[in-house]
DRENMAR-204309 format. One record per residue: residue in one letter; x, y, z of N, C-alpha, C in turn. Coordinates in steps of 0.2 Angstrom, whole numbers, padded with zeros to 4 digits, always signed. Example, Ala and Ser with C-alpha at 12.3 -4.5 7.8 and 13.67 -1.06 7.14 Angstrom:
<recs>
A+0066-0028+0039+0062-0022+0039+0066-0016+0039
S+0064-0011+0035+0068-0005+0036+0064+0000+0039
</recs>
This chain:
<recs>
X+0022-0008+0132+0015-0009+0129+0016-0014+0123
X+0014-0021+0125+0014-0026+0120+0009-0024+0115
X+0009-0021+0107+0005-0020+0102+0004-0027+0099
X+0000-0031+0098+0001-0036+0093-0005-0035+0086
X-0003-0036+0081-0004-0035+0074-0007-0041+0071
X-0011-0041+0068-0013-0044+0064-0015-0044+0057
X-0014-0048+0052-0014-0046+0044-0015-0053+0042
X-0020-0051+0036-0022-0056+0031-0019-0055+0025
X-0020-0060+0019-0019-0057+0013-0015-0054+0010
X-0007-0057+0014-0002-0055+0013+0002-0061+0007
X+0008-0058+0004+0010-0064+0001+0019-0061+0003
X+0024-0065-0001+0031-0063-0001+0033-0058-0006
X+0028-0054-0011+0030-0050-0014+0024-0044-0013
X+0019-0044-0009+0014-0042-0005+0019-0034-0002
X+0020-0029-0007+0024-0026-0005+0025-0020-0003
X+0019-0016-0005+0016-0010+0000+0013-0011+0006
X+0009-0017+0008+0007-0019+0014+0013-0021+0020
X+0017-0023+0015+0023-0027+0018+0029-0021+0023
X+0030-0016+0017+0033-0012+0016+0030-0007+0025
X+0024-0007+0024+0019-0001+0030+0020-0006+0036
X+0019-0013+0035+0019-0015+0044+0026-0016+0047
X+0033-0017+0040+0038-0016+0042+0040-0009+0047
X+0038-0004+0044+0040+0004+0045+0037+0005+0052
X+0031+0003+0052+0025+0006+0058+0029+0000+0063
X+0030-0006+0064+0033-0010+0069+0038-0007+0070
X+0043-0006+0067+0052-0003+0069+0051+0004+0070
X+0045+0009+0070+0042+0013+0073+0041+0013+0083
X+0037+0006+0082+0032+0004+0088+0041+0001+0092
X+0044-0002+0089+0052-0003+0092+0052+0003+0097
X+0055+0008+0092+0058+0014+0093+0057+0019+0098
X+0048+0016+0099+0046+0021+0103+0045+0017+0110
X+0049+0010+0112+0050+0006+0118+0043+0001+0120
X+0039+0001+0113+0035-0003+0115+0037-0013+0111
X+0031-0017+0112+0035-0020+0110+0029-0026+0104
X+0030-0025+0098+0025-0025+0091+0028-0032+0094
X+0019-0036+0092+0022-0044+0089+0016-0043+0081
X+0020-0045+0075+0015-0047+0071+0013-0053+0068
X+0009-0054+0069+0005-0061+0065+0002-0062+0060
X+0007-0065+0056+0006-0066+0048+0004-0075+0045
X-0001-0076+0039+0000-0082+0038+0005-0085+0034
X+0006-0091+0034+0011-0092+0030+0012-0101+0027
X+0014-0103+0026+0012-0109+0024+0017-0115+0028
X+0022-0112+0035+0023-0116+0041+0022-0111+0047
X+0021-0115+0052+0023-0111+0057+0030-0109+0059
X+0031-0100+0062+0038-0101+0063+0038-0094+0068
X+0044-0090+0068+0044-0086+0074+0052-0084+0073
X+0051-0076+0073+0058-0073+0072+0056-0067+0071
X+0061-0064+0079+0064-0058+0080+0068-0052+0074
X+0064-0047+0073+0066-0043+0068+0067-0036+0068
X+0069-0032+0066+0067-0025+0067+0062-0023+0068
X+0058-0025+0065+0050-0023+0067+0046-0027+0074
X+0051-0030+0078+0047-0033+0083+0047-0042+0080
X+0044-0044+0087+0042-0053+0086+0036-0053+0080
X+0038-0057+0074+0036-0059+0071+0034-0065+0072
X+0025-0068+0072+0024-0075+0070+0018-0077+0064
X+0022-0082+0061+0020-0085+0055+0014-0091+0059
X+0008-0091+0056+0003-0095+0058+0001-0100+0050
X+0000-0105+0051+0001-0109+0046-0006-0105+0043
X-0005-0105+0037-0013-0103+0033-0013-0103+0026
X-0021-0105+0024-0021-0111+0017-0019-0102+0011
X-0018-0105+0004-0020-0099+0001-0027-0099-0004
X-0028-0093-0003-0033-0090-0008-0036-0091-0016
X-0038-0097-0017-0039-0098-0025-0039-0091-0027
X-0037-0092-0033-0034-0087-0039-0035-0080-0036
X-0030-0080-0032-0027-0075-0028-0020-0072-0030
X-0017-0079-0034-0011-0077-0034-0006-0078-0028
X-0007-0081-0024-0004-0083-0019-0007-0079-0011
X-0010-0075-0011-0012-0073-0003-0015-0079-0001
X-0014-0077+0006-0013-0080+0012-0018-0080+0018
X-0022-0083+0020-0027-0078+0027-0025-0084+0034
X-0026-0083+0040-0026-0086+0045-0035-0091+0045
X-0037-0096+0043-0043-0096+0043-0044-0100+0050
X-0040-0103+0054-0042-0105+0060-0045-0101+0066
X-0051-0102+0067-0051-0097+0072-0048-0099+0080
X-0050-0105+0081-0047-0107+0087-0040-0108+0090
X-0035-0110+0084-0027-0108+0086-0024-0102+0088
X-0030-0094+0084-0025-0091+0083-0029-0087+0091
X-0036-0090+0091-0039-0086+0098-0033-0089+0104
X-0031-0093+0105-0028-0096+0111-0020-0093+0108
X-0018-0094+0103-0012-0087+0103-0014-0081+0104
X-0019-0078+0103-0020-0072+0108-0019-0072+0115
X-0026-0076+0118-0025-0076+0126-0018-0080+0128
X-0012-0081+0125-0006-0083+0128-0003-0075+0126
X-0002-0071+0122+0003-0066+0120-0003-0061+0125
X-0006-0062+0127-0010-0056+0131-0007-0048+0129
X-0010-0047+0125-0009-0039+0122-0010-0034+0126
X-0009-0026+0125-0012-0024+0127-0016-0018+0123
X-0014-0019+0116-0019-0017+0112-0018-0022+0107
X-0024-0021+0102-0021-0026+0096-0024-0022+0090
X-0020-0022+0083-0022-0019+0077-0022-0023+0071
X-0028-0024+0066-0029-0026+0064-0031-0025+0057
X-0026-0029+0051-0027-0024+0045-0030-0032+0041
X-0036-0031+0041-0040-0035+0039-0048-0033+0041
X-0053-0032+0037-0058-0031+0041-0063-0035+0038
X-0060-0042+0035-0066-0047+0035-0066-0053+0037
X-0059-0056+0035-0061-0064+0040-0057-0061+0046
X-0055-0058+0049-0053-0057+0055-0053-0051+0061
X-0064-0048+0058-0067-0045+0061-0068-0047+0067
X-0069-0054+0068-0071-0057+0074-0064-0055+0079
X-0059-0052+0080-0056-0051+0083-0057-0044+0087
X-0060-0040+0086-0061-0036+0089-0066-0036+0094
X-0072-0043+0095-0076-0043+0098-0072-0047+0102
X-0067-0051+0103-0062-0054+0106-0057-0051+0112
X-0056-0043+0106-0052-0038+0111-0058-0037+0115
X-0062-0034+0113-0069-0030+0119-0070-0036+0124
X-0071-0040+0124-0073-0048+0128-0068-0047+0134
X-0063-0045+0132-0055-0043+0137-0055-0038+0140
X-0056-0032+0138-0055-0025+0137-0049-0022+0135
X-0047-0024+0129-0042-0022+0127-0043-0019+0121
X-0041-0013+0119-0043-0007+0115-0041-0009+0107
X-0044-0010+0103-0044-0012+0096-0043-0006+0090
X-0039-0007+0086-0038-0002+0080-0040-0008+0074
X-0045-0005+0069-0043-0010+0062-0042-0004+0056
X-0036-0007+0054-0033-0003+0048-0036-0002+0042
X-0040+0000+0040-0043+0000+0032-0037+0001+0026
X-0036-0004+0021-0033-0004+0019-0035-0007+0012
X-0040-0007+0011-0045-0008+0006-0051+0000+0007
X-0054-0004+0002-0061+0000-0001-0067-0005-0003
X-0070-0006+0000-0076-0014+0002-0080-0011-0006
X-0082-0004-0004-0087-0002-0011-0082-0003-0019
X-0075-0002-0017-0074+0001-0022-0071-0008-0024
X-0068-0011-0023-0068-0020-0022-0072-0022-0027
X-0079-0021-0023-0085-0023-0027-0087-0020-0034
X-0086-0013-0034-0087-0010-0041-0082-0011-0045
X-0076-0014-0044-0071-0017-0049-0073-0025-0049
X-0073-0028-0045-0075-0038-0048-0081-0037-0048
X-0088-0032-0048-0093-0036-0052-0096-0027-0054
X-0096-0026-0058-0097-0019-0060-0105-0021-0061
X-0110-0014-0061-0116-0014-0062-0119-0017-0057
X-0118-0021-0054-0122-0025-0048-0125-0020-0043
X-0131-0016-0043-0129-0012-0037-0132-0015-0033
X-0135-0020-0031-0137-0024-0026-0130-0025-0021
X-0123-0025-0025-0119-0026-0018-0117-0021-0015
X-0120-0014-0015-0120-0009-0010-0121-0010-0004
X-0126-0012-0004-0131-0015+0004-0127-0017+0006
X-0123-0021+0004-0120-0026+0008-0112-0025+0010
X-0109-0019+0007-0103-0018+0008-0105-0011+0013
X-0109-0008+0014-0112-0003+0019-0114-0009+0026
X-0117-0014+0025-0119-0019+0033-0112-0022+0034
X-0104-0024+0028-0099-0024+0033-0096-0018+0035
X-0097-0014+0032-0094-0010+0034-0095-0008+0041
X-0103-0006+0042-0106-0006+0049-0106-0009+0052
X-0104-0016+0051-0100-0022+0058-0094-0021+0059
X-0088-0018+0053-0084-0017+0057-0082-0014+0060
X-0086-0008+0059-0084+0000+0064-0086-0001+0071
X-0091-0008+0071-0095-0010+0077-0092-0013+0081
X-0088-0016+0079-0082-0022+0081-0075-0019+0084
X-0072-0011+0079-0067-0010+0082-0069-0003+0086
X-0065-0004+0091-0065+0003+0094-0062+0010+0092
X-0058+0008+0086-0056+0011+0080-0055+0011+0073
X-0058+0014+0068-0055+0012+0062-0051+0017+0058
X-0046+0014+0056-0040+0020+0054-0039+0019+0047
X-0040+0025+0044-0043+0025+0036-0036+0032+0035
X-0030+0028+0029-0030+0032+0028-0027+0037+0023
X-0032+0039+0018-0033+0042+0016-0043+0046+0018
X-0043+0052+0017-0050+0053+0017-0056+0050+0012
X-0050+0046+0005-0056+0043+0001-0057+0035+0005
X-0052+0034+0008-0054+0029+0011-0059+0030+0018
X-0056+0035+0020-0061+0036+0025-0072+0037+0023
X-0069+0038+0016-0079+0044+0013-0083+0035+0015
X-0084+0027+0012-0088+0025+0015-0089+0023+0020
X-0084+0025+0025-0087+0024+0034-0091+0030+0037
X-0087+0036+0033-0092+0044+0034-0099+0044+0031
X-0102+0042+0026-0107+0041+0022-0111+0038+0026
X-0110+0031+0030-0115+0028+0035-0115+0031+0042
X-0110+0037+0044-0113+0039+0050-0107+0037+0055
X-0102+0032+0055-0097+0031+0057-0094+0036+0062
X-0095+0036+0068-0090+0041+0070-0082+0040+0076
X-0081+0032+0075-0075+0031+0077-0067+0031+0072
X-0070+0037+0069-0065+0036+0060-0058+0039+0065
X-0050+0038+0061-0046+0043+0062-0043+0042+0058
X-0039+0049+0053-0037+0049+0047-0029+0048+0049
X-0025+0044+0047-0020+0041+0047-0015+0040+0039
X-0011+0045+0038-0007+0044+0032-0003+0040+0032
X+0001+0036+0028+0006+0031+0029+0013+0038+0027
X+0018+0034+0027+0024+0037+0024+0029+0032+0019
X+0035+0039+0018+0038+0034+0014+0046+0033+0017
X+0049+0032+0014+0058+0033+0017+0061+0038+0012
X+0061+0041+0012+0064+0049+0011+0072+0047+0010
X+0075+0042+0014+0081+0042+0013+0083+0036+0008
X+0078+0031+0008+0081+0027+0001+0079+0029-0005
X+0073+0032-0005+0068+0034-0011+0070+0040-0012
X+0075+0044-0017+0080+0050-0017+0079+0052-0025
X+0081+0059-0025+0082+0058-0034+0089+0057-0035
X+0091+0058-0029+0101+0055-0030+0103+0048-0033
X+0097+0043-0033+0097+0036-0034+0098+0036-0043
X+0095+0041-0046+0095+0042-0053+0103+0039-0056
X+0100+0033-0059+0107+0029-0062+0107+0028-0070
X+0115+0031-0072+0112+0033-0078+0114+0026-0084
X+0119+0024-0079+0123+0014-0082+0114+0010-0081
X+0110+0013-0078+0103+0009-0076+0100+0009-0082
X+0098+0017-0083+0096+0020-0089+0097+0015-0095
X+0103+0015-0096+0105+0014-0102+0104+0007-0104
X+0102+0003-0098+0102-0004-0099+0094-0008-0101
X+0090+0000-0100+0083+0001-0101+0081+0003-0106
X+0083+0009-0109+0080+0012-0115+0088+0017-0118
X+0086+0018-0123+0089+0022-0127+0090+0029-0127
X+0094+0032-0126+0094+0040-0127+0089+0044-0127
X+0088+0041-0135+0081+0046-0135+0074+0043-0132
X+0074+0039-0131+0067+0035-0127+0065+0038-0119
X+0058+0038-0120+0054+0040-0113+0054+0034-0107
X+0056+0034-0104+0055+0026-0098+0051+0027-0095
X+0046+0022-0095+0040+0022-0090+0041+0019-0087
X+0038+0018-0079+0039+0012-0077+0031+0012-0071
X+0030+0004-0071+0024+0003-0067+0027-0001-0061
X+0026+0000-0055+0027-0003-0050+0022-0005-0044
X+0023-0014-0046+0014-0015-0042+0012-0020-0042
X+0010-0023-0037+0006-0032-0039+0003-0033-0044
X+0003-0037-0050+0000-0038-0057-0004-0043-0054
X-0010-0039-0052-0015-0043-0050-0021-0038-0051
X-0028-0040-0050-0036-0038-0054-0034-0031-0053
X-0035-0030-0045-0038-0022-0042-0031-0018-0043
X-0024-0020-0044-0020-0016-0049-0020-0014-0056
X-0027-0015-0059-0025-0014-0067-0018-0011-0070
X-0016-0017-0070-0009-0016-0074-0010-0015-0081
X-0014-0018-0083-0017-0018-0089-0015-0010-0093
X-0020-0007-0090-0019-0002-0091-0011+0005-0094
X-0007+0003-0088-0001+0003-0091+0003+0002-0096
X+0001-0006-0099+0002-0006-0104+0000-0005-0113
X-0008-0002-0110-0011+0001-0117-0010+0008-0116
X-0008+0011-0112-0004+0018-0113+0002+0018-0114
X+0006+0012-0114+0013+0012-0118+0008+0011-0127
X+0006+0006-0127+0002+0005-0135+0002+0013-0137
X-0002+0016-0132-0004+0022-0136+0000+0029-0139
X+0005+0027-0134+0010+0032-0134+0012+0032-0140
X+0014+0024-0142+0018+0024-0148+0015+0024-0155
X+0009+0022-0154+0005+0025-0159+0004+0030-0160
X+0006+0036-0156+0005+0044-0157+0015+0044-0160
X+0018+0041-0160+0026+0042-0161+0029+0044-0157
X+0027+0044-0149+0032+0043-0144+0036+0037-0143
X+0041+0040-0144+0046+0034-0142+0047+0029-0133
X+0044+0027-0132+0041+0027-0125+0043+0019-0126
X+0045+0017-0118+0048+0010-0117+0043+0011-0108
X+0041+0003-0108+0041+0002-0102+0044-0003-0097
X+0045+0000-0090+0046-0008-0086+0044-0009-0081
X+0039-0016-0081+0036-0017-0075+0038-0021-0068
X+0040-0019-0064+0042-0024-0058+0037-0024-0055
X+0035-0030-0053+0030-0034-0048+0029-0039-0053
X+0024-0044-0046+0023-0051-0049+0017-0050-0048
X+0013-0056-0051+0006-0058-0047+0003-0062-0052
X-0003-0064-0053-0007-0068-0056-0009-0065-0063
X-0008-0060-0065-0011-0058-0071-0003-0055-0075
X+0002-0059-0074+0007-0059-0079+0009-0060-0085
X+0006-0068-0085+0007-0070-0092+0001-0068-0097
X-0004-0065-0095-0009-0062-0097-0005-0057-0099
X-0002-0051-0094+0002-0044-0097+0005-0048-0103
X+0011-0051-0103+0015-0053-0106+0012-0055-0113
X+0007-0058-0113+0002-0056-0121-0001-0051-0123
X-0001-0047-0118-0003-0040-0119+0002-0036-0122
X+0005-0036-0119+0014-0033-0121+0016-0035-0126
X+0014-0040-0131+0016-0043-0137+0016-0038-0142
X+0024-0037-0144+0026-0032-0150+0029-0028-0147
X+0026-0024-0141+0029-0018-0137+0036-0020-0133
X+0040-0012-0132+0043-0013-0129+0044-0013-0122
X+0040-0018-0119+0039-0020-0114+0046-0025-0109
X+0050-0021-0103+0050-0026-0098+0048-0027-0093
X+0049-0034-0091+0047-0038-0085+0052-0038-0081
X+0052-0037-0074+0057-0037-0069+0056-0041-0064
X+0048-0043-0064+0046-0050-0059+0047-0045-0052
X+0048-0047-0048+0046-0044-0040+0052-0041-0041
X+0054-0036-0038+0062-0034-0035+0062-0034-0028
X+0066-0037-0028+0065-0038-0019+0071-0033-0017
X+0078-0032-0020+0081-0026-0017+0079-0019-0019
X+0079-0017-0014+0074-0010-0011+0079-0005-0013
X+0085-0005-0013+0090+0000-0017+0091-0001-0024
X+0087-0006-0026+0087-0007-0035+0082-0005-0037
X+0077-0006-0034+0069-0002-0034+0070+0004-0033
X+0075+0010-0029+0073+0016-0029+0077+0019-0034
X+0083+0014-0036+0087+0017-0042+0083+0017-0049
X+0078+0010-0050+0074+0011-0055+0068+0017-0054
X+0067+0020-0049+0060+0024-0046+0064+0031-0050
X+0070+0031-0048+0072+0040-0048+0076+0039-0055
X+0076+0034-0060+0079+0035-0065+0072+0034-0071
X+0067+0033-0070+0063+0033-0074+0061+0040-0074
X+0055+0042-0080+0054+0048-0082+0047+0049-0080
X+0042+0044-0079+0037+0046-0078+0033+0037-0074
X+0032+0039-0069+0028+0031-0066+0020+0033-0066
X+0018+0026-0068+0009+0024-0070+0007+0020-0064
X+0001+0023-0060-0002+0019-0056-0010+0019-0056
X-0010+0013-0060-0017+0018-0062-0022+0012-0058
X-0019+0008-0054-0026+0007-0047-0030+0010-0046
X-0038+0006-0048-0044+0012-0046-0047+0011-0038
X-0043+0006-0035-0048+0006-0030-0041+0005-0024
X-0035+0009-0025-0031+0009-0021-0032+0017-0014
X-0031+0015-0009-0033+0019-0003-0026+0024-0001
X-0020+0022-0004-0016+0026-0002-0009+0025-0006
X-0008+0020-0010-0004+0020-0015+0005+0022-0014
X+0008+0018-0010+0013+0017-0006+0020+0017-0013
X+0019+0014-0018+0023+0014-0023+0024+0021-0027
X+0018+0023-0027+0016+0029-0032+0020+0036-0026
X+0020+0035-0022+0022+0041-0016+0030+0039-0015
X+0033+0031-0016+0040+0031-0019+0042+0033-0023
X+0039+0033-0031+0041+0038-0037+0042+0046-0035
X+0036+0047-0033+0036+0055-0032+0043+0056-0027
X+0046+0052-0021+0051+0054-0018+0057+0054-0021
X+0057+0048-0026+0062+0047-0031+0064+0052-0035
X+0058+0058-0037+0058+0065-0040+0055+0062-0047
X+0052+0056-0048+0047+0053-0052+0041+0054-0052
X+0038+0059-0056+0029+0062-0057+0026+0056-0060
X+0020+0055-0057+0014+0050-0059+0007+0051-0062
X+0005+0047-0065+0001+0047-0067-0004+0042-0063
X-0010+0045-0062-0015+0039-0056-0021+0039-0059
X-0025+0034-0056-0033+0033-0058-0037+0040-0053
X-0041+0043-0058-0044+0048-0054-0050+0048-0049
X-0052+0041-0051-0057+0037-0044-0054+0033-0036
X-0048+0034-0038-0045+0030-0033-0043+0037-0026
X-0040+0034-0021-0036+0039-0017-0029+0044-0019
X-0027+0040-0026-0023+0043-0026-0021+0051-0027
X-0026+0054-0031-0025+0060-0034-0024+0065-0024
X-0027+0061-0020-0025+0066-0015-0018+0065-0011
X-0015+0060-0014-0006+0059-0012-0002+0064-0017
X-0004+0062-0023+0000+0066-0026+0001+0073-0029
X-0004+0076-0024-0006+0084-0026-0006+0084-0032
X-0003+0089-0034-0001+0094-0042+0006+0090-0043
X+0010+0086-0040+0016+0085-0044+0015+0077-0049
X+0009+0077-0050+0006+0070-0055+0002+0069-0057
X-0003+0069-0062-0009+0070-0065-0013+0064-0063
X-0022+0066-0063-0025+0061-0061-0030+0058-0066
X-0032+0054-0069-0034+0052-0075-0041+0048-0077
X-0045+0048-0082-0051+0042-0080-0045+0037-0084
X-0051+0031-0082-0046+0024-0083-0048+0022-0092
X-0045+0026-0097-0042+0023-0103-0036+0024-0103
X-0034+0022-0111-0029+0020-0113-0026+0027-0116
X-0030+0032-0118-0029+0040-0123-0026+0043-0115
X-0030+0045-0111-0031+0049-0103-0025+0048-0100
X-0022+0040-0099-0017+0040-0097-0010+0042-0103
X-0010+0041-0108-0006+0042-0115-0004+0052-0114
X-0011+0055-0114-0011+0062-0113-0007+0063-0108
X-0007+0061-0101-0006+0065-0095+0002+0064-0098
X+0004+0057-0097+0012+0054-0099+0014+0061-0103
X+0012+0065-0111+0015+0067-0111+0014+0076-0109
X+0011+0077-0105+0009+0082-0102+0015+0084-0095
X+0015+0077-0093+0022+0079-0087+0028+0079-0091
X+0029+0074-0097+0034+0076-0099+0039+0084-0103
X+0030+0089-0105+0029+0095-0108+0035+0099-0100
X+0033+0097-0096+0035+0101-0089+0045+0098-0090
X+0048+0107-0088+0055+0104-0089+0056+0101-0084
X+0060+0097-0084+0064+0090-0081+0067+0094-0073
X+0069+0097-0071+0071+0100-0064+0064+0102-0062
X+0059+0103-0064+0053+0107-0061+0050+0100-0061
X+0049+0097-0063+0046+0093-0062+0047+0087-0058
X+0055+0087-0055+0056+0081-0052+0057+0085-0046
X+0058+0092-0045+0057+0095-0037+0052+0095-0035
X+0045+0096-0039+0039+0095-0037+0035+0088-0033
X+0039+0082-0036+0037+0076-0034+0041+0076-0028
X+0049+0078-0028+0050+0075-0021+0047+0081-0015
X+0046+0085-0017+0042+0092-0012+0036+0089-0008
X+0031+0086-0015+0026+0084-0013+0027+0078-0005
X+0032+0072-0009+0034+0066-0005+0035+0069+0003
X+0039+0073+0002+0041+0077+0009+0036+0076+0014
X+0029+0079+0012+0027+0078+0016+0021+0073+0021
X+0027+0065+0017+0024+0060+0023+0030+0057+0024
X+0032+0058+0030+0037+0055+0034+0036+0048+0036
X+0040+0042+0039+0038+0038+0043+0036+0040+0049
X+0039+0044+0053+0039+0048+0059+0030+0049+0059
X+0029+0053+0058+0024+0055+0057+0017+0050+0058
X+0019+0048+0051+0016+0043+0052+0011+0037+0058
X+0019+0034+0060+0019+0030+0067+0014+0034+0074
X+0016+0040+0072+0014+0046+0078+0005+0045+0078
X+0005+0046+0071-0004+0044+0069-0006+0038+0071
X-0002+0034+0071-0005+0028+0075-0007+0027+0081
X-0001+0031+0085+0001+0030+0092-0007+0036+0095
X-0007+0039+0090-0015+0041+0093-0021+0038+0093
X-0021+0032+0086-0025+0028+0084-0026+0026+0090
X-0021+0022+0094-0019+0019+0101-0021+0023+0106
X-0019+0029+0107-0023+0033+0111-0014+0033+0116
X-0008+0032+0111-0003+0031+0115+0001+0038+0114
X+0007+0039+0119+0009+0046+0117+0012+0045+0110
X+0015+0051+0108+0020+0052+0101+0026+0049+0103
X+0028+0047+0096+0036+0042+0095+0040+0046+0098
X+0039+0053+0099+0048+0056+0101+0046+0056+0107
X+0037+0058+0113+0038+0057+0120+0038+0049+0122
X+0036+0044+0119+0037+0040+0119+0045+0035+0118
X+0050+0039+0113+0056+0037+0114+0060+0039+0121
X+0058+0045+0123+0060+0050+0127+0060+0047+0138
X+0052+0043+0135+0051+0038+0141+0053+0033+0142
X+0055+0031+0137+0055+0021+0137+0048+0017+0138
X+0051+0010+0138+0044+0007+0139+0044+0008+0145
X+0048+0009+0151+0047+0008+0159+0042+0015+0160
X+0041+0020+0155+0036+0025+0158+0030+0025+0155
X+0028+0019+0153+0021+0015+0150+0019+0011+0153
X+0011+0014+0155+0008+0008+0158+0009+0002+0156
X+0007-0004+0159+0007-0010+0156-0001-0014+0158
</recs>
């Protein structure tokens, strides 16, 4: 079953999006089908990876964006469609690359678009009080439930604005994590020490420094920590557009910067050595980072508008978005002694597998599960 995938609004440090179409293609391997994704990029290119055939389509980037990427041709990438002849296609964009799904229907090939965002919740972060832009993020939304013949929402807070309009091609899809990199065994204590001092609290934020990530935030809950006399140190790994903005924000504070980490065993050692991780995203749908902490046995603190508070049960507190709320919680999970609190967070993580996961999709697709689908190969798959 050739799946081919689609995404916008990717970039090279684009890391939780990156991280799930990795996971969910070497899923779609695994299970003998055979994933192509197409990503923009700024040449064209083509390579074979764990995840399936990857293609790069040339695509402009996004003024102050920070570097994303979108496919904006429509007529190259249509004629790479009817060459790669799919026989599903899924689609983690639902705005400039709506038009795909009337594409698939035109074919008869069955459509999945991934929500991956929050259209209301987008709009209530870049233009607050407007409520004229309701309407209007309720009519795309109801063109694109209209357009795919599925939409795969998932979390339920990401799912509430397609239920509120009556949507009834919804299907709840959780992502997962890697249980096996993301450990509290990673806990390094030569790391520690190269971060904070003995007596110091480490915090750490991990995330695009960009608008709908308020990093910000982050680091006026380190401010305030230490204005209560908590010894508290933070560090932020991720890039984005609102850096050098942090980095004057962070003036005075024990703040570092760690710019993107691109190895993923130095990420989990900083995950599972830290005491307490900030995600205070308010318009994040599932929070991919924040659910690495927790595996790493790192309780979090989240925005209480966002999807998070339903990832992280009770092993993380859920906060309104100041600077005191976040400061409070920080030392509320610290109050919790240190083995109860860090079996709690990997307990919780436990329960989202990638397995699973992939599984959730393969019914998105309407395909069997990964284990009867490893069990068959692709030769007991229609084509």
């Amino acid at each position: 079953m050739r799946i081919v995938r689609l995404v916008n609004f990717v970039t090279p440090c684009s890391g939780g999006l990156r991280t799930a179409l990795r996971e969910l293609g070497a899923g779609y391997v695994a299970a003998g089908h055979e994933p192509v994704l197409i990503v923009p990029g700024p040449a064209p290119g083509e390579e074979i990876t764990d995840q399936g055939r990857v293609i790069t389509v040339p695509g402009p980037i996004v003024p102050g964006t920070g570097g994303y990427r979108v496919i904006a041709a429509r007529r190259p990438l249509r004629r790479l469609l009817d060459r790669l002849r799919p026989d599903r296609i899924e689609v983690s964009d639902r705005t400039t690359l709506r038009w795909t799904g009337a594409w698939a229907r035109a074919r008869g090939i069955p459509s999945v678009m991934v929500s991956h965002e929050s259209l209301a919740g987008l709009f209530r972060l870049y233009a607050p009080g407007r409520l004229s832009l309701r309407p209007l993020a309720d009519r795309l939304n109801l063109a694109t439930a209209a357009s795919f013949d599925v939409v795969a929402c998932t979390t339920e807070w990401a799912a509430a604005e397609f239920r509120r309009l009556g949507v009834q091609n919804l299907v709840r899809v959780p992502l997962g994590v890697d249980l096996t990199r993301f450990d509290p065994g990673r806990r390094d204590q030569q790391l520690r020490s190269s971060l904070a001092a003995p007596d110091e609290v480490l915090l750490v934020h991990c995330g695009r420094l960009s608008t709908e990530k308020c990093p910000e935030r982050a680091v006026d809950a380190l401010g305030e920590l230490r204005r209560r006399g908590v010894p508290a140190v933070l560090v932020v790994a991720g890039e984005g557009p609102r850096r050098q903005s942090l980095e004057s924000r962070a003036a005075g504070l024990p703040v570092r910067f760690l710019g993107h980490v691109a190895d993923r065993d130095l990420l989990a050692g900083l995950l599972a050595t830290a005491d307490v991780a900030i995600a205070p995203g308010p318009v994040e749908t599932f929070g991919l980072a924040a659910l690495e902490a927790l595996a790493s046995g790192t309780p979090v603190v989240v925005s209480r508008v966002s999807a998070l508070p339903e990832v992280i049960g009770q092993a993380g507190i859920a906060v309104g978005d100041n600077a005191a709320a976040y400061a409070d919680a920080v030392e509320q999970l610290l109050d919790r002694p240190e083995g109860q609190r860090r079996v709690a967070s990997r307990a919780q993580a436990e329960r989202f597998d990638w397995q699973t996961a992939v599984d959730g999709f393969f019914r998105a697709h309407e395909l069997p599960p990964l284990s009867v689908s490893a069990s068959t190969g692709a030769q007991g798959l229609p084509r």
